[in-house]
C-alpha positions in Angstrom: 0.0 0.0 0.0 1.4 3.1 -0.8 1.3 6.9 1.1 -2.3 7.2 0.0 -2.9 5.4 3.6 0.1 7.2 5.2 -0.8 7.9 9.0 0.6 10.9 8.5 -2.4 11.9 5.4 -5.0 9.5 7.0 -8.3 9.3 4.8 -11.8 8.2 6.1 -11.8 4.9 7.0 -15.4 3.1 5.4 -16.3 0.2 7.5 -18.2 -1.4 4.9 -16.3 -1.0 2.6 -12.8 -0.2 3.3 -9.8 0.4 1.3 -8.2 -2.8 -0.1 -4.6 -3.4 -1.3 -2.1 -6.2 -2.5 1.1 -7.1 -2.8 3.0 -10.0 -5.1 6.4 -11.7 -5.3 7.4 -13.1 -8.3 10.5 -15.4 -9.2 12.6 -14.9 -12.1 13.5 -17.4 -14.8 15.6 -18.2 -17.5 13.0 -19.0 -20.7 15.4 -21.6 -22.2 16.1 -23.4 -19.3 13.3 -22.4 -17.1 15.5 -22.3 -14.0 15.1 -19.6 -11.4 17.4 -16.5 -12.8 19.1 -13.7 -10.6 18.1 -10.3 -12.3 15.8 -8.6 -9.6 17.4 -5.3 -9.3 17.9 -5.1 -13.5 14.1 -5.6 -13.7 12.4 -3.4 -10.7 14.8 -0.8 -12.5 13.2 -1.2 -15.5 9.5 -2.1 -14.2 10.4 1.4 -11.9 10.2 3.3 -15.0 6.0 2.8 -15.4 5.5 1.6 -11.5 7.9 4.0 -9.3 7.8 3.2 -5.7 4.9 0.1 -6.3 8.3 -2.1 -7.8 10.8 -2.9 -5.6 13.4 -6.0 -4.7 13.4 -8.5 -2.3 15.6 -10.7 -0.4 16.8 -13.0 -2.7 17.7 -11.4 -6.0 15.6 -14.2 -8.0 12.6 -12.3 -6.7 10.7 -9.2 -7.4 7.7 -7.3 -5.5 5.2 -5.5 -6.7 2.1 -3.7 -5.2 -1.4 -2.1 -5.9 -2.4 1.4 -4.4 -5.5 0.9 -2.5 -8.6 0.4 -4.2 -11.8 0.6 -3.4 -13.8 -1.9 -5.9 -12.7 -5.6 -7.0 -12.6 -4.6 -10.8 -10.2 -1.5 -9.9 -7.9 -4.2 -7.8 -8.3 -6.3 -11.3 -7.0 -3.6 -13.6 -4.4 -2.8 -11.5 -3.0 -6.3 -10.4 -2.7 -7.0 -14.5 -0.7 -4.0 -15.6 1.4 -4.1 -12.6 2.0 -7.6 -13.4 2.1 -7.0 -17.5 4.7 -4.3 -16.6 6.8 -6.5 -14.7 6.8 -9.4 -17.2 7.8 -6.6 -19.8 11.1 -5.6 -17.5 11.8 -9.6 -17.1 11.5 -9.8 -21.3 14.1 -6.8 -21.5 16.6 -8.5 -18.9 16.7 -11.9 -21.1 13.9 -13.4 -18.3 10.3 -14.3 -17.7 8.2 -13.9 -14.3 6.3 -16.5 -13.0 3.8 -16.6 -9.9 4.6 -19.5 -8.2 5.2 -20.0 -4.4 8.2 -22.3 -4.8 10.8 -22.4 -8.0 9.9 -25.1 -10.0 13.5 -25.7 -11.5 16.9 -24.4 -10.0 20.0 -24.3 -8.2 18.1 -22.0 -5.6 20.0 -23.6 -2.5 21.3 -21.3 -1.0 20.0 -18.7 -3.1 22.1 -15.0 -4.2 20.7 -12.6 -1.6 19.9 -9.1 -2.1 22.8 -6.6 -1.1 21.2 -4.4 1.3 22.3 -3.7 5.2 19.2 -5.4 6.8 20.2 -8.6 5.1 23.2 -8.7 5.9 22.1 -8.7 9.7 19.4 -11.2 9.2 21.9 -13.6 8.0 23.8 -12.9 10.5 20.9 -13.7 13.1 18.6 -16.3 11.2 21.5 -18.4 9.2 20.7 -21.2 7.3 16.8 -20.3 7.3 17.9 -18.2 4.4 18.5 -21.3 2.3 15.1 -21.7 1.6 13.6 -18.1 1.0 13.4 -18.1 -2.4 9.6 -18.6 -1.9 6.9 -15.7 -2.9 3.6 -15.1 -0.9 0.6 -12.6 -1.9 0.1 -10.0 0.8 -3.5 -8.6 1.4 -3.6 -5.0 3.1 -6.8 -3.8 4.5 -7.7 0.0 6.1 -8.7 0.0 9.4 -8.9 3.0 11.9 -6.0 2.2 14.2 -3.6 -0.7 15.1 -5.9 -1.6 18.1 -8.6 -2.4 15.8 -6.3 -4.4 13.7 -4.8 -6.5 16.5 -8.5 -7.7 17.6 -9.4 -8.4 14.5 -6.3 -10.8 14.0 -8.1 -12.9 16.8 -11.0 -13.9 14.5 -9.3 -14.2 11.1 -7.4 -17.0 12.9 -10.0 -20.0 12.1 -9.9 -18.8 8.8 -6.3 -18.7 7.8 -6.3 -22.5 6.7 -8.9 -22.2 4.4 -7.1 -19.2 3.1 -4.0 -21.1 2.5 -6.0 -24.1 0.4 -7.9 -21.8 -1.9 -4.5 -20.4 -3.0 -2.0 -23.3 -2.9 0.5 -23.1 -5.4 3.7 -23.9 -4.8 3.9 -28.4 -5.9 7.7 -28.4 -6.7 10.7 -27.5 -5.6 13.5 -27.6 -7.7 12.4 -29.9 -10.1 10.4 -32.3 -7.8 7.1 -32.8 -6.6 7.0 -32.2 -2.9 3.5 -34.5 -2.1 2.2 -30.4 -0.6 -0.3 -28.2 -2.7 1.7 -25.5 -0.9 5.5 -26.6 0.2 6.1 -22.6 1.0 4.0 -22.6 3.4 5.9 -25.2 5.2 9.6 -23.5 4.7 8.1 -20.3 5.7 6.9 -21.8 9.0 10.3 -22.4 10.5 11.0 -19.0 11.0 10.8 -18.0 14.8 7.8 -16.0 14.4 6.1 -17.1 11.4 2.9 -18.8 11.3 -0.4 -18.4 12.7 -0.4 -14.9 15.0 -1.0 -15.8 18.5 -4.4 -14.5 20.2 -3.7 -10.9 21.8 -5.8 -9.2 24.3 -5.2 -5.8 23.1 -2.7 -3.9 21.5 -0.9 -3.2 24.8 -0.2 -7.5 24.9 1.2 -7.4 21.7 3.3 -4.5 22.1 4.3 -6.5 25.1 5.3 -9.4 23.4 7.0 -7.4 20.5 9.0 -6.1 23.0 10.1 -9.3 24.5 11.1 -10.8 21.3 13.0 -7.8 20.3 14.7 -7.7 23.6 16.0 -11.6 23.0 17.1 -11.1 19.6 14.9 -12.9 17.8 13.3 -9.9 15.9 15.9 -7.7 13.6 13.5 -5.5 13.1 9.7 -4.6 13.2 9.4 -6.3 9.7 10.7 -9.5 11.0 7.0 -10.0 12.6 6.2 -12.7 10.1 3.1 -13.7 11.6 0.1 -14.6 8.9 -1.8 -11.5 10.5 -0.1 -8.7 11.7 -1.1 -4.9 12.3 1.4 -3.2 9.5 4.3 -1.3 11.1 3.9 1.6 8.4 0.1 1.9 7.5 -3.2 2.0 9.2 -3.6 -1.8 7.7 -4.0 -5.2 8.6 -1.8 -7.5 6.8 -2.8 -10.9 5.7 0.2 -12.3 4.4 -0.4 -16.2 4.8 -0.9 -17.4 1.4 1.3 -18.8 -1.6 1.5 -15.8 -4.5 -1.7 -16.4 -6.7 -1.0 -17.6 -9.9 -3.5 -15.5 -12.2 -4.6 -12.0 -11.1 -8.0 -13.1 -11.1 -7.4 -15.3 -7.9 -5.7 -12.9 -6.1 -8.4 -10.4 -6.4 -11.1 -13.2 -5.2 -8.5 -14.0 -2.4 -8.2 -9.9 -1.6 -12.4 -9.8 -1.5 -12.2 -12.5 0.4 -9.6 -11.1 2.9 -12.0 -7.6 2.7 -14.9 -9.4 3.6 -13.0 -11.3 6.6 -12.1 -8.3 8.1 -15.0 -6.5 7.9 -17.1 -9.2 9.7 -14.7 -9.4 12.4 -14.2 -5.4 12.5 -18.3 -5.7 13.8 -18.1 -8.2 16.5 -14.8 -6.6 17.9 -17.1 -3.3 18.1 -19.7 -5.5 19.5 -17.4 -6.6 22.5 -16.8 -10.1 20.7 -13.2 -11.3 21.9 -13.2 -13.6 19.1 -12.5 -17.5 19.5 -9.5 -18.9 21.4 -8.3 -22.1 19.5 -6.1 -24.6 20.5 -2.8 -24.0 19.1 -1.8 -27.9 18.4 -4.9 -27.7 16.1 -4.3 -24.3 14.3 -1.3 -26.0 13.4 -2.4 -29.2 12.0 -5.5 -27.5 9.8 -2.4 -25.6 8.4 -0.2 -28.8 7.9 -3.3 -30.2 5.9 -4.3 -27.4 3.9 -0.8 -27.2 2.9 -0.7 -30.5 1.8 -3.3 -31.4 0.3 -5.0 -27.9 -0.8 -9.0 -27.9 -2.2 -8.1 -31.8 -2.6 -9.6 -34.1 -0.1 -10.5 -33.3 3.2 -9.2 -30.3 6.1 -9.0 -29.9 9.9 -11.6 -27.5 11.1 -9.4 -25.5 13.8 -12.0 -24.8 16.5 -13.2 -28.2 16.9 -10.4 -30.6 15.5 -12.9 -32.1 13.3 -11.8 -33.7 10.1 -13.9 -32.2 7.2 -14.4 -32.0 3.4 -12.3 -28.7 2.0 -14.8 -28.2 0.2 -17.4 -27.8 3.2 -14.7 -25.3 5.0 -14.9 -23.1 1.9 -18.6 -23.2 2.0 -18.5 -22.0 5.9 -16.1 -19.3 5.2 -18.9 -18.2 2.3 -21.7 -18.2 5.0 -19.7 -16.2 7.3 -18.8 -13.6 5.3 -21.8 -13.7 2.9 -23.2 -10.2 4.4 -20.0 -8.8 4.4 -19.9 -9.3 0.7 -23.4 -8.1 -0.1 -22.4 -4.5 1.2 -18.9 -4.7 -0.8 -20.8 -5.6 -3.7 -18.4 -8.6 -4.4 -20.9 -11.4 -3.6 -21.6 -12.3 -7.1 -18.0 -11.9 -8.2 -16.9 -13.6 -4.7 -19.2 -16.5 -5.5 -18.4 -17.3 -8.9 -15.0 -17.5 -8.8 -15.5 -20.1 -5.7 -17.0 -22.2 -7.7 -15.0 -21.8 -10.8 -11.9 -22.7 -8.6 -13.4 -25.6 -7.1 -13.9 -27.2 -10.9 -10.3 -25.7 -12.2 -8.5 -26.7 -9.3 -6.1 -24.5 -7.4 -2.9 -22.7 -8.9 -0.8 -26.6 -7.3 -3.5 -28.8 -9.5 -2.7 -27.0 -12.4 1.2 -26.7 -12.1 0.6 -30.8 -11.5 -1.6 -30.8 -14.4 0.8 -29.1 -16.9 3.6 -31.7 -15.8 1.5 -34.7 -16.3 0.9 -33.9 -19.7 4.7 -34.8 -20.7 6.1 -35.3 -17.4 8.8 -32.2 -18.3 9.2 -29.9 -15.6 9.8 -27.2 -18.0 6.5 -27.2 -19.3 5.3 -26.3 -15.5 7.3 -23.3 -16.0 6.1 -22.7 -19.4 2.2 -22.6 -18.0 3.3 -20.2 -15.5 4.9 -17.2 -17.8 1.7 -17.9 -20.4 -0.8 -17.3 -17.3 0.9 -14.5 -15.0 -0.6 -11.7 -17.0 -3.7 -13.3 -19.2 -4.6 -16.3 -17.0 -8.2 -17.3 -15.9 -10.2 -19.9 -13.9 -11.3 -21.6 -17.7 -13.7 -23.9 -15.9 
């Protein structure tokens, strides 16, 4: 999100409705052998020129970011999601590459991968070590307005349940480095073994999570405020909630279903927070299975329903996270779109079936690759 939600130039904050923005990583590739390519800082140069400060590097230099402004309406996000994503596959065409959005590199020597030359790296290295060795993953991040961090840490507390589903409708990340992991989303799984990654844990207020902020930083375990790699976090910056738990979507038209989705998450849990609703407190042990088997097995077979431990149809989670944001999506207005695109996903199969389905065809790895550069820009839910 850029300074158009600058706490220092707030704007009105719409409860039903409220500003919604996203941000991408992509990995870089070499079109003839389809490996994972160093290039970053060539290409946000480049992408720079059209995008400014909405391109920018990240911490491997096979990766790139970019990012929406926030937008108020689903087509909007739509139109700005493709040409931010058009402009960066242009820059990657005038470097000699291609882009893909894919959670994991399909082919590549990305062990341990070329890391970004910047300061804060350098000490992050120097703190986190070997966990570097697998960062050349990329992860959609959903941003949305709220009035004040307070607001967003309560909130956090009843997006929680929801985070799994979140993670299966957006899977998409099979292989890694030219095998097939058995997971629907293998990032999710590196990410996790960060120190504080994962699911956010429940806060009773701002003051608890400043609290615990605090502690962390004061042991060494944080480098900085942007180390808080929770799935939910209040943003450090903005007056945002981040949602940051899923793979990178492969076509722009899932991550604007994944960002209404997000929207409409938020808002419903905005209301009950105002309502005095603490939201749920769920066993840790099972926050962390329904992740380990959304991860693996995505839309595919059955998940783990966090607040109960029950063992349930994916398909029948999706449909509970519908109902409970259904009148949440009626005010946005992204009900019908919302809805569609559900079920269109359901009979396509997530970003992970497809990459398997583009391999099974010949069995060639590079063909995987070859589906993700034709769909970054242009891709659809065909079903």
């Amino acid at each position: 999100m850029t300074a158009i939600l600058d706490a220092s130039r707030p704007v009105p904050f719409d409860a039903a409705c409220p500003l919604v923005g996203v941000e991408e990583e992509y990995l870089l590739v070499d079109p003839v052998t389809r490996e994972v390519a160093p290039g970053a800082a060539a290409v946000v140069e480049r992408a720079a020129a059209e995008l400014g400060g909405r391109a920018g590097t990240e911490i491997t230099r096979f990766q790139v970011e970019a990012r929406t402004d926030p937008c108020s309406h689903a087509a909007e996000l739509e139109a700005q999601l493709r040409g931010m994503r058009a402009v960066v596959a242009a820059a990657a065409r005038a470097e000699g590459l291609a882009a893909v959005a894919s959670g994991t590199p399909v082919l590549g020597d990305a062990v341990p991968p070329p890391i970004t030359d910047h300061p804060r790296y350098g000490v992050g290295i120097a703190t986190y070590r070997a966990l570097h060795d697998e960062q050349s993953i990329c992860a959609g991040h959903v941003h949305v307005h709220l009035p004040d961090r307070e607001r967003a840490v309560l909130v956090s507390n009843h997006l929680r349940p929801w985070l799994p589903v979140l993670i299966a409708l957006t899977a998409n990340s099979p292989f890694w480095t030219g095998r097939d992991t058995g997971y629907a989303s293998w990032r999710t799984l590196c990410w996790n073994k960060w120190p504080v990654a994962g699911p956010p844990p429940y806060f009773a207020s701002l003051a608890d999570y400043e609290r615990l902020v605090g502690t962390l930083t004061e042991a060494g375990v944080l480098v900085d405020p942007g180390t808080i790699f929770w799935d939910v976090r209040p943003s450090s910056r903005l007056p945002t909630i981040e949602v940051r738990v899923t793979d990178v979507p492969a076509t722009a038209e899932e991550s604007v279903l994944l960002a209404m989705v997000v929207r409409a998450l938020v808002v419903t849990a905005s209301r009950r927070v105002e309502q005095g609703d603490p939201g749920p407190l769920l066993s840790a042990e099972l926050l962390r299975v329904a992740y380990w088997q959304a991860a693996r097995d995505g839309l595919a077979g059955d998940g783990v329903d966090p607040a109960t431990g029950e063992r349930r149809p994916a398909g029948e989670l999706v449909a509970a996270l519908l109902r409970h944001i259904t009148p949440a999506l009626e005010e946005t207005g992204d009900l019908t779109t919302v809805s569609r695109r559900l079920d269109r996903l359901r009979r396509t199969g997530t970003g992970a079936d497809r990459q398997r389905a583009a391999h099974a065809r010949r069995g060639r790895p590079a063909d995987v690759v070859d589906h993700l550069v034709a769909h970054l820009v242009d891709g659809v839910l065909e079903a």
